[in-house]
Backbone as CSV, one residue per row, in Angstrom:
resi,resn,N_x,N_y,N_z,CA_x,CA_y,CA_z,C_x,C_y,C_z
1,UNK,25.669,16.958,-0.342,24.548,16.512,0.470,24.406,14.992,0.351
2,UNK,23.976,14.438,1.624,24.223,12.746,1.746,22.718,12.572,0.482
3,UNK,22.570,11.051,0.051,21.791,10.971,-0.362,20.846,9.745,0.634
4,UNK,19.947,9.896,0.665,19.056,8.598,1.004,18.305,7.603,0.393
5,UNK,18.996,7.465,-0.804,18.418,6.685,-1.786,18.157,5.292,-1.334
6,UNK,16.852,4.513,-1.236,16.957,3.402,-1.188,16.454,2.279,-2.367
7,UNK,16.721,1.038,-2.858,16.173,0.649,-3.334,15.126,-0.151,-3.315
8,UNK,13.802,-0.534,-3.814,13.112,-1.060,-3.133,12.159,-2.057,-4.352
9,UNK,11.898,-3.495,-4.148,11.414,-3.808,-5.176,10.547,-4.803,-4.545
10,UNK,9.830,-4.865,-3.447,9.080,-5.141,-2.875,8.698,-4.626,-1.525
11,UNK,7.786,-5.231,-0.748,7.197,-4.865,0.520,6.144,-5.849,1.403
12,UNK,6.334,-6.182,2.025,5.622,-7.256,3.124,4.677,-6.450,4.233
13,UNK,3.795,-6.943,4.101,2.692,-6.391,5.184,2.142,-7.862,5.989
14,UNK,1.729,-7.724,7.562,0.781,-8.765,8.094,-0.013,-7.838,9.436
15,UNK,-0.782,-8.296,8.935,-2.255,-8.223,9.031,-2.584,-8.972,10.176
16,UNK,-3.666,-8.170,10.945,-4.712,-9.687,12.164,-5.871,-9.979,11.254
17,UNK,-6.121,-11.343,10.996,-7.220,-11.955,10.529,-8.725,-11.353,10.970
18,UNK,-9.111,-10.940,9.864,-10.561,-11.164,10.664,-11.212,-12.227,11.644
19,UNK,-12.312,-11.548,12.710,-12.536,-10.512,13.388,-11.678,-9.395,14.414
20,UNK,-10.348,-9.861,14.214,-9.656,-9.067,14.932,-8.897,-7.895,14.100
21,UNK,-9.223,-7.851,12.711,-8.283,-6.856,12.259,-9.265,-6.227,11.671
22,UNK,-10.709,-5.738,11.577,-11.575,-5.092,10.734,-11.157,-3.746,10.206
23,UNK,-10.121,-3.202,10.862,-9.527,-1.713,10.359,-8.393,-1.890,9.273
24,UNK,-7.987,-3.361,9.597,-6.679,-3.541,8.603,-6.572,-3.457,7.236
25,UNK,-5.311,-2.728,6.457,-5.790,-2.255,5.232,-6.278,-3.811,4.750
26,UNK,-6.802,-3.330,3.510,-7.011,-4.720,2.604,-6.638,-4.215,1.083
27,UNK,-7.023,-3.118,0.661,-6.771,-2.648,-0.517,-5.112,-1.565,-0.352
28,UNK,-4.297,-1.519,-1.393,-3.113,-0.622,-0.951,-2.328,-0.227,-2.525
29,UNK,-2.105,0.796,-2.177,-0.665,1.283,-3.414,0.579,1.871,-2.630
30,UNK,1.194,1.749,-3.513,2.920,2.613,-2.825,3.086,3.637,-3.949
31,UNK,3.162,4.973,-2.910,3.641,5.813,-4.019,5.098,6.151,-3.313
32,UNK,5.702,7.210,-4.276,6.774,7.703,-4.078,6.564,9.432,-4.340
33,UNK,7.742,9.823,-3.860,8.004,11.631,-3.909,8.469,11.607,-4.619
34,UNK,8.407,13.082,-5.403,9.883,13.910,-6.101,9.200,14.876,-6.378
35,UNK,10.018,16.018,-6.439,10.246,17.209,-6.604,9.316,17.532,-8.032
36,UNK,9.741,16.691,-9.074,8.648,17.000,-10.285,7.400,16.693,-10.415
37,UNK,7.131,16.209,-9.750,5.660,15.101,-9.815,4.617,14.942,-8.785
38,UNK,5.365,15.181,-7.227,4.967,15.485,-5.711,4.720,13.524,-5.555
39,UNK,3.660,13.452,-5.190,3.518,11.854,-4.490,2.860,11.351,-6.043
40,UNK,3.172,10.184,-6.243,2.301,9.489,-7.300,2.854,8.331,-7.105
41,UNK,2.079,7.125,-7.465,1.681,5.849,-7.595,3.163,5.057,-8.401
42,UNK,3.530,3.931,-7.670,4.947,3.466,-8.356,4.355,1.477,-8.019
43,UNK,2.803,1.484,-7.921,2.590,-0.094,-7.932,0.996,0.120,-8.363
44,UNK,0.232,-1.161,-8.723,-0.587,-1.113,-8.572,-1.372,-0.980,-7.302
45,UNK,-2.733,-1.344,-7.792,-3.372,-1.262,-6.305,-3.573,-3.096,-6.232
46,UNK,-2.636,-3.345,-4.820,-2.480,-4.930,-4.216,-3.888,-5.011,-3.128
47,UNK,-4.520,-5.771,-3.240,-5.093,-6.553,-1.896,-4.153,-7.545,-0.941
48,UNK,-5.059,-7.125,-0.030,-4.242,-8.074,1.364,-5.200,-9.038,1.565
49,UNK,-5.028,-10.379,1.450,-5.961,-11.301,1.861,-6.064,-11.462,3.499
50,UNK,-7.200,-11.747,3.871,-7.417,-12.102,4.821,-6.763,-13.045,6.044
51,UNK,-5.497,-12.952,5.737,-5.134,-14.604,6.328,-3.867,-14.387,7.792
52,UNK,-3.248,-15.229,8.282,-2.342,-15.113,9.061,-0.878,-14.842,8.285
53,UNK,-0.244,-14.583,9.290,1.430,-14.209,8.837,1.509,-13.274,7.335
54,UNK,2.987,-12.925,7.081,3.475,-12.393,6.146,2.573,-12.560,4.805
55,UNK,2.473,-11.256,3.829,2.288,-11.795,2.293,3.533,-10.442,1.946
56,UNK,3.589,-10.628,0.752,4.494,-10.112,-0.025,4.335,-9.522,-1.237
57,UNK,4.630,-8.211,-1.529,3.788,-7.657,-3.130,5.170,-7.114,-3.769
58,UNK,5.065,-7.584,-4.608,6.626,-6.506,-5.605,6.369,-5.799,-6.594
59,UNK,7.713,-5.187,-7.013,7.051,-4.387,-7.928,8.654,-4.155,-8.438
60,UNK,8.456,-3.403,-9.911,9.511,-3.146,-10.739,10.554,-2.458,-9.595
61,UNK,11.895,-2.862,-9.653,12.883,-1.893,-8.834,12.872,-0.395,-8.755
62,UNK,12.833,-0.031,-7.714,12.721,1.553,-8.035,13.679,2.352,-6.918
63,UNK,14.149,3.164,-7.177,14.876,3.898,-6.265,14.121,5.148,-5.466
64,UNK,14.004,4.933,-4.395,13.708,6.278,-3.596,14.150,6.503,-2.741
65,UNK,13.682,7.959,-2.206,14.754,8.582,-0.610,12.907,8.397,0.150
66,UNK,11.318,8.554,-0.560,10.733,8.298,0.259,9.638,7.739,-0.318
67,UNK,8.967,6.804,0.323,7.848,5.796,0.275,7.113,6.111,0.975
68,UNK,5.785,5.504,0.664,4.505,5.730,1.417,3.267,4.462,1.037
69,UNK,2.879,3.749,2.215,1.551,2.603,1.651,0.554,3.655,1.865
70,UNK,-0.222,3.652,0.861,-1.741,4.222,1.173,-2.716,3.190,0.881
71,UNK,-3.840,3.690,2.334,-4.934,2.465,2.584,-5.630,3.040,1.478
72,UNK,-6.042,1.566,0.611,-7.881,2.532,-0.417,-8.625,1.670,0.504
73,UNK,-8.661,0.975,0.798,-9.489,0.212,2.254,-9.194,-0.354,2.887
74,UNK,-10.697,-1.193,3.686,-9.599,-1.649,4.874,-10.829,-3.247,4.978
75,UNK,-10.612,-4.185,5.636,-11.155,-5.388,5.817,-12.475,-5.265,6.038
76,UNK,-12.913,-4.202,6.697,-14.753,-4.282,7.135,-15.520,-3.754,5.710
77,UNK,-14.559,-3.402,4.489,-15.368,-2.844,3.346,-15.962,-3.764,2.882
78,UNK,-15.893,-5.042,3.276,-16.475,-6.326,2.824,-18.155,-6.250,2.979
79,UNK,-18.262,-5.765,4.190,-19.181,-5.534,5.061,-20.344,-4.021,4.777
80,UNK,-19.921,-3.445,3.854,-20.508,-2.346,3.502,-20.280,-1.843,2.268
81,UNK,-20.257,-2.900,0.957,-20.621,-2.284,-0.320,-20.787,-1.308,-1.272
82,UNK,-21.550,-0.751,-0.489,-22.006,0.671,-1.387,-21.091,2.088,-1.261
83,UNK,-20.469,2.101,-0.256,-19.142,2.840,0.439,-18.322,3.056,-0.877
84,UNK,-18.463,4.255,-1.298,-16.917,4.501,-2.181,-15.729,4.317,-1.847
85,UNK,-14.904,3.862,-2.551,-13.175,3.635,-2.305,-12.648,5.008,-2.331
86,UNK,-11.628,5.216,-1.717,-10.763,6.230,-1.663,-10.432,6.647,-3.191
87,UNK,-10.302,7.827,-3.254,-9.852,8.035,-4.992,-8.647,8.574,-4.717
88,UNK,-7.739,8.279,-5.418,-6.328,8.340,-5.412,-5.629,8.989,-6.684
89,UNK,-5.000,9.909,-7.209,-4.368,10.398,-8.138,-3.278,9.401,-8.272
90,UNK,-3.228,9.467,-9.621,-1.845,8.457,-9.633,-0.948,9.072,-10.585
């Protein structure tokens, strides 16, 4: 069976600046799959600043066949405080 292993030791996200991106994540983790473990957490949790063009988050090299960004928020949480964050198993 082929494998789809990729390696991956970073990830780039861009964003529309506020007021045009109020849905855009701002808070994020990357997890990964496997068979023993199901999805769990392979970065911290990065913020996205507010700004124009590219940013860039890395993280220890890791090999996977699948990745996933999950939002814990998003730019308008600025705007509403008291709002719990997403809770996330890691």
């Amino acid at each position: 069976e082929k494998s789809n292993l990729q390696r991956v030791s970073a990830i780039s996200i861009k964003i529309p600046p506020m007021p045009q991106g109020p849905l855009s994540v701002k808070e994020f983790c990357l997890q990964r799959f496997s068979f023993e473990r199901g999805w769990h957490a392979i970065s911290p949790t990065f913020v996205v600043g507010n700004t124009v063009g590219w940013q860039r988050f890395t993280i220890p090299e890791v090999d996977v066949e699948e990745i996933r960004l999950v939002c814990l928020s998003n730019q308008m949480a600025d705007f509403f405080p008291n709002l719990q964050k997403l809770a996330v198993d890691a």
